[in-house]
N, C-alpha and C positions, 0 to 999 in steps of 0.2 A: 668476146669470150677469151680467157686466160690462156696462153699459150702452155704448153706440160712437156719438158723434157722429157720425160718417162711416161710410157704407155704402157697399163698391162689388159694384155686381151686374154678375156676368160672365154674358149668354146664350150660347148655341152659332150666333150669325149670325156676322157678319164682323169678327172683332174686332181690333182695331190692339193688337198685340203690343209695341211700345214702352211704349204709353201704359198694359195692362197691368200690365206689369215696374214701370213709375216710380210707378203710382196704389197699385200694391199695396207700396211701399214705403215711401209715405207723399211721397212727391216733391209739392211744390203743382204745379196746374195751371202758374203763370206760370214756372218752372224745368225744365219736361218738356224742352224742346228745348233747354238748356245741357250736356253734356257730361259725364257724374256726374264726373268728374276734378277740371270746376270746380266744381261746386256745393259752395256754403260746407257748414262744418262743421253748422250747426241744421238745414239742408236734411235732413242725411243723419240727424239722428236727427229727424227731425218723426216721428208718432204713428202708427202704420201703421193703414189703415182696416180696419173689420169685413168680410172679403169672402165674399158669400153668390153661390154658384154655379146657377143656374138649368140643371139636367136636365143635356143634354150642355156645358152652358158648364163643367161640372168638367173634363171632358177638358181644354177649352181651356186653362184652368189649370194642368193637369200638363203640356201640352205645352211652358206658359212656367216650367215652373219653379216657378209658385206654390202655394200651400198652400192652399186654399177652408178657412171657418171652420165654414161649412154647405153644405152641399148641398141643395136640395129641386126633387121634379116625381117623374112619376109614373116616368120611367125608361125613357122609349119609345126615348131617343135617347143614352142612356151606354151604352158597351159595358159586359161584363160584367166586364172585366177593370180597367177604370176602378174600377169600384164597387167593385170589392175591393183594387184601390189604396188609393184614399179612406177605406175600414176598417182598411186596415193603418195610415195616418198618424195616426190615432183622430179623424176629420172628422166632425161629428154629420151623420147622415145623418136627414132625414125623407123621407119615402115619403108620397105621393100617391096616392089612388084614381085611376086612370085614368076614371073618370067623374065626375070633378069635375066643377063651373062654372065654375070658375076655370082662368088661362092660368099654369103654372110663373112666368112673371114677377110676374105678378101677384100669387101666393103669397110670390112673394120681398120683393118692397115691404112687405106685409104683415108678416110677420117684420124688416126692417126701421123699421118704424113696432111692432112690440112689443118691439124694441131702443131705442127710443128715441130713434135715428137723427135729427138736425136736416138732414142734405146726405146724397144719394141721389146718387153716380153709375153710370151703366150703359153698360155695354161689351157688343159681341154683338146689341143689339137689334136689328138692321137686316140685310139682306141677307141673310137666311132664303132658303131654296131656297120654302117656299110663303110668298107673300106679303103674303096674309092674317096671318101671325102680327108682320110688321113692320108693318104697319097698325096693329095691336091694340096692339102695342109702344110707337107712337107716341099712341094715343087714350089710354092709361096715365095721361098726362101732364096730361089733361085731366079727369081721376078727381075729383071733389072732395075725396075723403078725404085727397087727397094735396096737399090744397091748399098745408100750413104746412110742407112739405119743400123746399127745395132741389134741385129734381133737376134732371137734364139726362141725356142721352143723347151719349156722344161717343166721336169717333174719327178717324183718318185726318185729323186737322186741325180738325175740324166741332165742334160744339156744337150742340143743339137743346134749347128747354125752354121752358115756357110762363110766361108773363105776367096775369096779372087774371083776375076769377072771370068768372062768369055773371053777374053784379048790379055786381061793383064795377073798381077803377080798378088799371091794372098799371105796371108799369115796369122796365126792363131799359138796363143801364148794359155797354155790350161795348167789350172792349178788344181792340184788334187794331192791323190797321195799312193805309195806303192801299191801294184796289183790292179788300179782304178782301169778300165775298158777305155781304150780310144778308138774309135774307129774311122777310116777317112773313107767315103763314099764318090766319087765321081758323079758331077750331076751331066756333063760334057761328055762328049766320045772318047774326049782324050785330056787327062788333066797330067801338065807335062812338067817335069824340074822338081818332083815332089823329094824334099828334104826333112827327116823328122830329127831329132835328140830326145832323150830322156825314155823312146821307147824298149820294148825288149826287143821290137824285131824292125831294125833300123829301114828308112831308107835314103839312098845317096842320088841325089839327081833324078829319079827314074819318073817313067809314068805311070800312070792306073787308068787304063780304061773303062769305060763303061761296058758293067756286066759285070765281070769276074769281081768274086770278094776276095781279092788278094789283102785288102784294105780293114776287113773285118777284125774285130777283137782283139788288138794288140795292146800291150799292159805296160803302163808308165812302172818306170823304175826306183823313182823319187816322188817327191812332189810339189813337182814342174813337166813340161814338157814340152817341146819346140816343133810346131811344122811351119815350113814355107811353101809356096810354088810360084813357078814362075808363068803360067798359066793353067786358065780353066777354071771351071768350080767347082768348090768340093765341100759337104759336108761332113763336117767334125763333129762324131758324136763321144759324149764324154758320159759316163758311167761311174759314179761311187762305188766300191766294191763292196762297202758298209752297208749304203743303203740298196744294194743288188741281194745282198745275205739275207736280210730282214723281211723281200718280198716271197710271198704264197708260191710254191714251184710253178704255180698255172701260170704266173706273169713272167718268169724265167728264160731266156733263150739259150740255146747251144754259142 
Protein backbone atom coordinates (compact mmCIF):
# COMPACT_ATOMS: atom_id res chain seq x y z
CA UNK A 1 0.00 0.00 0.00
CA UNK A 2 1.20 3.67 -0.93
CA UNK A 3 2.55 5.48 1.80
CA UNK A 4 0.59 9.46 1.95
CA UNK A 5 2.06 12.29 3.54
CA UNK A 6 -0.95 13.92 4.13
CA UNK A 7 -3.93 12.50 5.84
CA UNK A 8 -7.42 14.02 6.04
CA UNK A 9 -9.76 12.51 8.76
CA UNK A 10 -13.33 13.24 8.02
CA UNK A 11 -15.55 12.63 11.69
CA UNK A 12 -19.50 12.63 11.61
CA UNK A 13 -19.51 16.18 13.83
CA UNK A 14 -19.94 19.45 12.06
CA UNK A 15 -17.92 19.49 9.26
CA UNK A 16 -17.50 22.64 6.86
CA UNK A 17 -18.23 21.16 3.53
CA UNK A 18 -16.18 23.79 1.42
CA UNK A 19 -12.98 23.10 3.26
CA UNK A 20 -13.96 19.33 2.71
CA UNK A 21 -14.35 19.64 -1.21
CA UNK A 22 -10.96 21.90 -1.49
CA UNK A 23 -8.78 19.46 1.28
CA UNK A 24 -9.81 16.50 -0.51
CA UNK A 25 -8.61 17.82 -3.56
CA UNK A 26 -5.46 18.54 -2.65
CA UNK A 27 -6.26 22.52 -2.53
CA UNK A 28 -3.35 24.20 0.23
CA UNK A 29 -4.93 25.52 3.21
CA UNK A 30 -3.61 29.26 2.09
CA UNK A 31 -5.78 28.90 -1.45
CA UNK A 32 -9.20 27.48 0.10
CA UNK A 33 -10.90 30.92 0.04
CA UNK A 34 -9.73 31.95 -3.80
CA UNK A 35 -12.17 30.93 -6.10
CA UNK A 36 -11.17 27.38 -8.04
CA UNK A 37 -11.66 29.50 -11.35
CA UNK A 38 -8.59 31.42 -10.14
CA UNK A 39 -6.55 29.14 -8.61
CA UNK A 40 -3.34 28.76 -10.76
CA UNK A 41 -2.75 25.69 -12.77
CA UNK A 42 -0.17 23.59 -9.83
CA UNK A 43 -2.93 24.38 -7.24
CA UNK A 44 -5.30 22.24 -9.19
CA UNK A 45 -2.97 19.43 -9.68
CA UNK A 46 -1.31 19.51 -6.08
CA UNK A 47 -1.28 15.78 -4.52
CA UNK A 48 -4.61 14.79 -3.23
CA UNK A 49 -4.44 13.63 0.51
CA UNK A 50 -5.13 10.04 1.82
CA UNK A 51 -8.71 10.44 3.26
CA UNK A 52 -9.64 8.15 6.15
CA UNK A 53 -13.31 8.33 7.13
CA UNK A 54 -14.19 7.95 10.87
CA UNK A 55 -17.79 5.64 11.28
CA UNK A 56 -20.42 8.08 10.08
CA UNK A 57 -17.82 10.72 8.81
CA UNK A 58 -18.15 8.32 5.43
CA UNK A 59 -21.62 9.39 4.98
CA UNK A 60 -20.32 13.00 5.31
CA UNK A 61 -18.25 12.25 2.45
CA UNK A 62 -20.71 10.95 0.06
CA UNK A 63 -22.82 13.66 0.89
CA UNK A 64 -19.89 15.97 -0.47
CA UNK A 65 -19.09 14.07 -3.28
CA UNK A 66 -16.04 12.48 -1.94
CA UNK A 67 -14.60 9.21 -2.26
CA UNK A 68 -13.07 8.05 1.52
CA UNK A 69 -9.84 5.76 0.89
CA UNK A 70 -10.87 3.89 4.19
CA UNK A 71 -13.36 3.89 6.37
CA UNK A 72 -12.98 2.53 10.08
CA UNK A 73 -15.23 2.42 13.56
CA UNK A 74 -17.35 -0.13 14.72
CA UNK A 75 -20.52 1.25 12.54
CA UNK A 76 -22.87 2.49 15.23
CA UNK A 77 -23.45 5.58 13.23
CA UNK A 78 -23.26 4.76 9.19
CA UNK A 79 -26.47 3.76 7.94
CA UNK A 80 -26.63 0.55 6.21
CA UNK A 81 -27.02 1.84 2.91
CA UNK A 82 -23.89 4.02 3.17
CA UNK A 83 -21.83 0.98 3.89
CA UNK A 84 -22.84 -0.65 1.01
CA UNK A 85 -22.23 2.47 -0.99
CA UNK A 86 -18.78 2.45 0.13
CA UNK A 87 -18.49 -1.46 -0.91
CA UNK A 88 -19.81 -0.69 -4.16
CA UNK A 89 -17.01 2.21 -4.86
CA UNK A 90 -14.37 -0.74 -3.54
CA UNK A 91 -13.46 1.64 -0.29
CA UNK A 92 -11.43 -0.79 2.29
CA UNK A 93 -13.62 -1.02 4.92
CA UNK A 94 -12.26 -2.01 8.61
CA UNK A 95 -14.68 -3.06 11.04
CA UNK A 96 -14.18 -2.39 14.75
CA UNK A 97 -15.38 -4.32 17.77
CA UNK A 98 -17.83 -2.32 19.30
CA UNK A 99 -16.17 -2.98 22.61
CA UNK A 100 -13.05 -1.62 21.79
CA UNK A 101 -10.82 1.01 24.01
CA UNK A 102 -10.29 2.99 21.60
CA UNK A 103 -12.67 6.23 20.07
CA UNK A 104 -13.23 5.51 15.89
CA UNK A 105 -10.94 8.80 15.73
CA UNK A 106 -8.49 7.61 17.38
CA UNK A 107 -8.28 4.42 15.35
CA UNK A 108 -8.13 6.66 12.47
CA UNK A 109 -4.87 8.51 13.61
CA UNK A 110 -3.48 5.29 14.20
CA UNK A 111 -3.83 4.06 10.59
CA UNK A 112 -2.71 7.15 9.71
CA UNK A 113 0.57 7.06 11.64
CA UNK A 114 0.84 3.10 9.91
CA UNK A 115 0.52 5.19 6.64
CA UNK A 116 3.21 7.05 7.43
CA UNK A 117 1.45 10.22 7.31
CA UNK A 118 3.77 13.42 8.37
CA UNK A 119 0.34 16.29 8.54
CA UNK A 120 -2.88 14.98 9.91
CA UNK A 121 -5.78 17.11 9.07
CA UNK A 122 -9.44 16.47 10.65
CA UNK A 123 -12.63 17.62 9.77
CA UNK A 124 -16.04 16.54 11.84
CA UNK A 125 -14.24 16.52 15.07
CA UNK A 126 -16.40 18.95 16.99
CA UNK A 127 -20.01 19.51 17.50
CA UNK A 128 -20.93 15.87 18.03
CA UNK A 129 -24.59 15.77 19.45
CA UNK A 130 -22.76 13.95 22.85
CA UNK A 131 -20.17 16.10 23.86
CA UNK A 132 -17.86 13.99 25.46
CA UNK A 133 -16.86 12.57 22.13
CA UNK A 134 -15.65 16.35 21.11
CA UNK A 135 -13.80 16.63 24.19
CA UNK A 136 -11.85 13.37 23.52
CA UNK A 137 -11.42 14.64 19.93
CA UNK A 138 -9.80 17.55 21.28
CA UNK A 139 -7.54 15.57 24.21
CA UNK A 140 -6.39 13.42 20.74
CA UNK A 141 -4.17 16.14 20.20
CA UNK A 142 -2.47 15.93 23.27
CA UNK A 143 -1.79 12.00 22.78
CA UNK A 144 2.10 11.81 22.78
CA UNK A 145 2.30 9.33 20.12
CA UNK A 146 1.12 11.85 18.01
CA UNK A 147 3.68 14.06 18.96
CA UNK A 148 5.78 14.16 15.42
CA UNK A 149 2.59 14.67 13.34
CA UNK A 150 1.29 17.77 12.23
CA UNK A 151 -2.26 17.91 13.07
CA UNK A 152 -4.85 20.22 13.66
CA UNK A 153 -8.42 20.05 13.73
CA UNK A 154 -10.38 22.58 11.43
CA UNK A 155 -13.12 24.19 10.04
CA UNK A 156 -15.66 26.90 9.50
CA UNK A 157 -12.64 29.24 9.54
CA UNK A 158 -10.86 27.99 12.81
CA UNK A 159 -7.81 25.89 13.36
CA UNK A 160 -6.85 24.28 16.51
CA UNK A 161 -3.64 22.14 17.27
CA UNK A 162 -1.15 21.77 19.86
CA UNK A 163 2.31 23.16 20.68
CA UNK A 164 5.30 21.58 23.16
CA UNK A 165 5.36 18.30 24.98
CA UNK A 166 5.10 17.71 28.66
CA UNK A 167 9.06 18.23 29.34
CA UNK A 168 9.94 20.43 26.26
CA UNK A 169 9.55 23.84 24.38
CA UNK A 170 6.79 24.61 21.50
CA UNK A 171 6.01 27.11 18.92
CA UNK A 172 3.38 28.06 16.55
CA UNK A 173 3.96 30.63 13.80
CA UNK A 174 -0.20 31.70 12.57
CA UNK A 175 -0.89 33.58 9.66
CA UNK A 176 -4.02 35.37 9.44
CA UNK A 177 -5.07 38.76 9.58
CA UNK A 178 -6.03 41.85 11.97
CA UNK A 179 -8.89 41.24 14.59
CA UNK A 180 -8.43 37.12 13.67
CA UNK A 181 -9.05 35.13 17.66
CA UNK A 182 -6.14 33.30 19.13
CA UNK A 183 -6.48 31.62 21.77
CA UNK A 184 -3.79 29.59 23.88
CA UNK A 185 -5.38 26.84 26.10
CA UNK A 186 -3.26 24.76 28.53
CA UNK A 187 -3.75 21.03 28.17
CA UNK A 188 -0.96 20.56 31.38
CA UNK A 189 -1.36 22.11 34.94
CA UNK A 190 1.14 24.31 34.10
CA UNK A 191 2.35 25.59 30.63
CA UNK A 192 5.50 27.69 31.61
CA UNK A 193 7.83 30.48 29.42
CA UNK A 194 4.62 31.39 27.39
CA UNK A 195 5.85 34.22 24.95
CA UNK A 196 3.40 35.72 22.25
CA UNK A 197 4.06 38.82 19.51
CA UNK A 198 1.83 40.12 17.16
CA UNK A 199 -0.98 39.80 19.85
CA UNK A 200 -3.11 42.75 21.49
CA UNK A 201 -2.64 41.40 24.77
CA UNK A 202 1.02 40.24 25.05
CA UNK A 203 2.64 37.76 27.02
CA UNK A 204 6.42 37.98 28.41
CA UNK A 205 7.63 34.67 29.81
CA UNK A 206 4.80 33.85 32.03
CA UNK A 207 2.59 30.75 32.71
CA UNK A 208 -1.12 29.76 32.07
CA UNK A 209 -2.35 27.20 34.07
CA UNK A 210 -4.87 24.78 33.79
CA UNK A 211 -8.43 26.14 34.21
CA UNK A 212 -8.39 29.89 34.27
CA UNK A 213 -9.13 31.32 30.61
CA UNK A 214 -6.57 33.93 31.05
CA UNK A 215 -5.56 32.41 27.44
CA UNK A 216 -9.04 32.99 25.78
CA UNK A 217 -9.76 35.36 22.74
CA UNK A 218 -6.98 37.56 22.19
CA UNK A 219 -6.61 39.33 18.61
CA UNK A 220 -3.70 39.30 16.27
CA UNK A 221 -2.64 42.83 15.40
CA UNK A 222 -1.32 42.13 11.80
CA UNK A 223 -1.14 39.15 9.82
CA UNK A 224 1.23 37.13 11.58
CA UNK A 225 1.69 36.07 14.98
CA UNK A 226 4.36 34.46 17.20
CA UNK A 227 3.89 32.13 20.39
CA UNK A 228 6.69 29.98 22.08
CA UNK A 229 7.12 28.11 25.35
CA UNK A 230 9.46 26.62 27.00
CA UNK A 231 7.19 24.01 28.49
CA UNK A 232 3.99 22.00 28.53
CA UNK A 233 1.21 21.89 26.00
CA UNK A 234 -0.91 24.09 24.78
CA UNK A 235 -3.53 24.43 22.35
CA UNK A 236 -3.56 27.27 19.72
CA UNK A 237 -6.83 27.99 18.56
CA UNK A 238 -6.98 30.41 15.53
CA UNK A 239 -10.11 32.03 14.40
CA UNK A 240 -10.81 34.15 11.00
CA UNK A 241 -12.65 37.08 12.06
CA UNK A 242 -14.14 36.84 8.35
CA UNK A 243 -15.27 33.68 8.42
CA UNK A 244 -16.46 34.05 12.52
CA UNK A 245 -18.74 37.33 10.91
CA UNK A 246 -20.50 35.07 8.25
CA UNK A 247 -21.51 32.36 10.97
CA UNK A 248 -25.45 32.06 12.19
CA UNK A 249 -25.27 33.85 15.99
CA UNK A 250 -26.21 30.14 17.29
CA UNK A 251 -22.49 29.10 16.26
CA UNK A 252 -20.99 32.33 17.91
CA UNK A 253 -19.20 32.41 21.16
CA UNK A 254 -18.49 35.30 23.77
Amino acid sequence: MARHAHALIVADGDVDVVALTALAAGVPRAAQAIAPAERPQAIAAAERPWVIAADGGAARCLAADVRPDIVVGDFDSLPGEALARLRELGVEVRTASPDKDESDMELCLLVALEQAATRVTILGALGLVRPEHSVANLLLLADPRFDDLDMAIVGHGSRTWRIGTSDGPGEARVKGGPGDHVSLLPLDARVEGVRTDGLRFPLHDESLPLGPSRGLSNEMLGDAAHVTTRRGRLLVVHTDRQAESGLPTSHRED
